[in-house]
C-alpha positions in Angstrom: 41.9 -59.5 68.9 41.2 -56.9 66.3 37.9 -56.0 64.3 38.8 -58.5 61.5 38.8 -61.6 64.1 43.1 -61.5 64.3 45.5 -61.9 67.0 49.0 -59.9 67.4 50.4 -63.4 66.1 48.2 -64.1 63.3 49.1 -60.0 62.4 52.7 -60.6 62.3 52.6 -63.9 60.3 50.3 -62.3 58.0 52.8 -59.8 57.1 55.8 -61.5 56.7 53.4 -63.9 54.5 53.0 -60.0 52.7 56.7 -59.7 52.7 57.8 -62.5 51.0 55.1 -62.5 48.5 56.1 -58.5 47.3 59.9 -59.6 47.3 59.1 -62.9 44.4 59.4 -61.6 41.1 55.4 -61.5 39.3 56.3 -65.1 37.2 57.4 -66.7 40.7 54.3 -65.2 42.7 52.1 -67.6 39.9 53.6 -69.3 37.1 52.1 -69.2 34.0 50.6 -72.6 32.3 51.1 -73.9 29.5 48.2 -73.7 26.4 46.3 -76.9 25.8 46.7 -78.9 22.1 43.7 -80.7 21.3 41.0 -81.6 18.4 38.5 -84.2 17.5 37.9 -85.3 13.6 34.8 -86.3 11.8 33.8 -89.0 10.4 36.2 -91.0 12.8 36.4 -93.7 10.1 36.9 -92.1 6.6 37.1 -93.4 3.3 39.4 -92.3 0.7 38.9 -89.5 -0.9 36.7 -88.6 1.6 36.7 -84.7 3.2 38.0 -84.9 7.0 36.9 -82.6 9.2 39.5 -81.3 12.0 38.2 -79.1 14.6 40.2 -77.4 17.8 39.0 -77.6 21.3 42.4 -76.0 22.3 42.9 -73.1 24.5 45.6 -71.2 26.5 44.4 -71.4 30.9 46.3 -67.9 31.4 45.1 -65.9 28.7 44.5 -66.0 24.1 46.0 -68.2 21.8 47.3 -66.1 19.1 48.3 -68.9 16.9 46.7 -72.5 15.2 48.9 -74.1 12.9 48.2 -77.7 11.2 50.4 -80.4 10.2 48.1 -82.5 7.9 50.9 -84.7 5.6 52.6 -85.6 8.3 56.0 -84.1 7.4 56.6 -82.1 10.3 56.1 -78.8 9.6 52.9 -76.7 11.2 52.0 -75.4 7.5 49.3 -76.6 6.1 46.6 -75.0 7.7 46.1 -71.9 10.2 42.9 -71.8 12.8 41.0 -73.7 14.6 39.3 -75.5 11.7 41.1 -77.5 8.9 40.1 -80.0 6.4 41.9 -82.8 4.6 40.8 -85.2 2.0 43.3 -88.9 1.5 43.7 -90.3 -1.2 44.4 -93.6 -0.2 44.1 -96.2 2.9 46.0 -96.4 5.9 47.4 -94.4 8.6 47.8 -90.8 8.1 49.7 -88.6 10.9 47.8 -84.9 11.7 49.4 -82.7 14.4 48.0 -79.4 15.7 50.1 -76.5 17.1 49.0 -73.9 19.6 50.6 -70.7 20.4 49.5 -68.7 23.5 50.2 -64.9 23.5 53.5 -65.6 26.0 55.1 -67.4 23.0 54.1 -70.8 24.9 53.4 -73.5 22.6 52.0 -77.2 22.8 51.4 -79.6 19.8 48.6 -82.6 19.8 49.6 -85.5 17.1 46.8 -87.9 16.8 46.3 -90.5 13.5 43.5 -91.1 11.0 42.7 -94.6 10.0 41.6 -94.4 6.4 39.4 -97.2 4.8 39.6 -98.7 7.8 36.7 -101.2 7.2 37.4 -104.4 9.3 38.5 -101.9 12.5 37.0 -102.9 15.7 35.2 -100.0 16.8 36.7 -97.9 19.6 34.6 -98.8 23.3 32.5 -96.3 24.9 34.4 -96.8 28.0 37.7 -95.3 26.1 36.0 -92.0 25.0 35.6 -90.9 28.9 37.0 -88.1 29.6 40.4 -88.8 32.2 40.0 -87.6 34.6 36.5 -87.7 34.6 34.8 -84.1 35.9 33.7 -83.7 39.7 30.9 -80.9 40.0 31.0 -80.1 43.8 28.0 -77.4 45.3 28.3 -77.0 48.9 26.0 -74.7 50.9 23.1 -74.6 53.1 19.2 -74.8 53.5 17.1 -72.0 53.7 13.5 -72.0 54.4 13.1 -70.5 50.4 15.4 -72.6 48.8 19.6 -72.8 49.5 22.3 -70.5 49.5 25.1 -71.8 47.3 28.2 -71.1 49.0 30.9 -73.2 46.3 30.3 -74.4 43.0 33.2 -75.6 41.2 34.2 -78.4 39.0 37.4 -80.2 38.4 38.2 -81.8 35.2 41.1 -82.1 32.3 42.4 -78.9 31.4 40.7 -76.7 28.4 37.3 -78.6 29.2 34.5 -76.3 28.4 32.7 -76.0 31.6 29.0 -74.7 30.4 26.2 -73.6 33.2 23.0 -72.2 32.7 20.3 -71.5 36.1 16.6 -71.1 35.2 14.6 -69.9 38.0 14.1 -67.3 41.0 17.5 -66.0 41.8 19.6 -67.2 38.8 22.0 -64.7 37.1 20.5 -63.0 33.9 23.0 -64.7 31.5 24.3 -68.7 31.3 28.4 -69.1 31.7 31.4 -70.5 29.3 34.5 -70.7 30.8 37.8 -73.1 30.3 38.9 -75.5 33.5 42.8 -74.5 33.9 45.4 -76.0 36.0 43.3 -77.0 40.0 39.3 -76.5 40.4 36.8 -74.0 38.6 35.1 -71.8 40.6 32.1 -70.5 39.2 31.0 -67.6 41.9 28.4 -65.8 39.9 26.0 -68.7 40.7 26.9 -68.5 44.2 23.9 -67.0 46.1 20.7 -67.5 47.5 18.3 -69.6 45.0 15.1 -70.2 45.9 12.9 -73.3 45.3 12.3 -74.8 42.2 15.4 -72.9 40.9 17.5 -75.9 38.3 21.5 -75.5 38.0 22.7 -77.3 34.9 26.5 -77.9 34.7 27.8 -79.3 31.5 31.5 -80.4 30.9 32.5 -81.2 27.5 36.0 -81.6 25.4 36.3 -82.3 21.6 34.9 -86.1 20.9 35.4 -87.4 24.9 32.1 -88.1 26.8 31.7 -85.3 29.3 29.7 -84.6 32.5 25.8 -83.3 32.3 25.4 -82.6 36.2 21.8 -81.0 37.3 20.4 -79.4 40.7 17.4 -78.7 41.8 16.6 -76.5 44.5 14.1 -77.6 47.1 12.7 -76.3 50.6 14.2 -77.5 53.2 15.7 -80.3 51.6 19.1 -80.4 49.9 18.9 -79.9 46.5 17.9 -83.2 43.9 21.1 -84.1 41.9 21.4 -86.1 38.7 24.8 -86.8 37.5 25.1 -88.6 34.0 27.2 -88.8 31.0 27.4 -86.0 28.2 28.0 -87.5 24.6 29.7 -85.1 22.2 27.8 -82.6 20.5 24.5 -83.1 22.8 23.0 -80.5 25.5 21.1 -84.1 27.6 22.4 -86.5 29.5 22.6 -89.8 29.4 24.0 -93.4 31.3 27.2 -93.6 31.5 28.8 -96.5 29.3 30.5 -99.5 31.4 32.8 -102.1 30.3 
């Protein structure tokens, strides 16, 4: 067994492992994913003649989207508006088509269609329980106890792709700066809060996505204990958390 812990065995499969890996073409090795079409609208309920409110919570996993293009008559065609924000004001009641097209930087595209309800005034209002996001996030810290505080070895979360994945660590042994990054296709892994915290150190992990209900998850780091976590529900456009709605 060598320095690095590996047998003649392990050695050999490890380089044919190499092997194969060199001979796939880059776009085998890791294919590329698909960008993400998605927007929320406000107010949900509009009147006519009313200004509506569309705002993108798109994004491309791999890399920029170069391109936002909005269908807001319904016809079609992605020529209305350009961006991620677009307004609309109609004239009259009933349903009203608005699509969205995205267009990452590999010429990838994905469109979102959703529909507006105008004067919709005897509509039963959409449940709570519908607005979750599906599927829900899973925030998952694994480490151990030290006699200061933990050493967080994994923190990663799981969640539909595009969420906006927001932490922030306020206390002894916390990076300098809070994180924003984008779930993609498998878990987040959010290394640059993995290290040694010490005790009364507070992780705050929020999971958000245009006008779903996200995840607020919080941990606070004790002495030899685990740390205290508090898991809730995230409403859109809030930073607390609060209980989860139920059916």
């Amino acid at each position: 067994m060598n320095s690095f812990g590996l047998t003649h065995r392990h050695r050999r499969r490890l380089v044919i492992a190499l092997s194969v890996l060199l001979a796939c073409p880059a776009g085998a090795a890791l294919a590329a994913e698909r960008p993400d079409a998605s927007f929320s609208f406000s107010p949900e309920d509009p009147r006519a003649n009313e200004a509506v409110t569309f705002t993108s919570s798109s994004c491309d996993p791999d890399g920029n989207l170069v391109r936002q293009a909005w269908d807001l008559d319904g016809d079609g065609a992605f020529d209305d508006a350009e961006g991620p924000i677009a307004r609309r004001v109609f004239p009259n009641s009933g349903a009203n088509n608005v699509g969205l097209e995205v267009t990452a930087e590999d010429g990838e595209t994905s469109v979102r269609q959703r529909t507006v309800m105008v004067d919709t005034e005897y509509a039963l209002p959409r449940p709570d329980s519908d607005r979750l996001m599906t599927p829900f996030p899973v925030v998952r810290l694994a480490g151990e106890i030290t006699g200061k505080g933990a050493r967080v070895k994994i923190l990663a979360v799981r969640g539909p792709i595009c969420s906006v994945v927001q932490v922030r660590c306020r206390g002894r042994g916390c990076p300098a700066r809070p994180a924003t990054e984008f779930i993609g296709k498998g878990r987040l892994r959010l290394r640059r809060f993995e290290r040694r915290l010490r005790a009364g150190a507070v992780l705050t992990i929020r999971v958000s996505k245009n006008d779903l209900i996200g995840k607020f998850t919080q941990f606070r780091i004790r002495k030899t204990q685990a740390p205290k976590r508090t898991d809730r529900c995230l409403l859109p456009g809030q930073r607390r958390g609060t209980a989860c709605p139920r059916d």
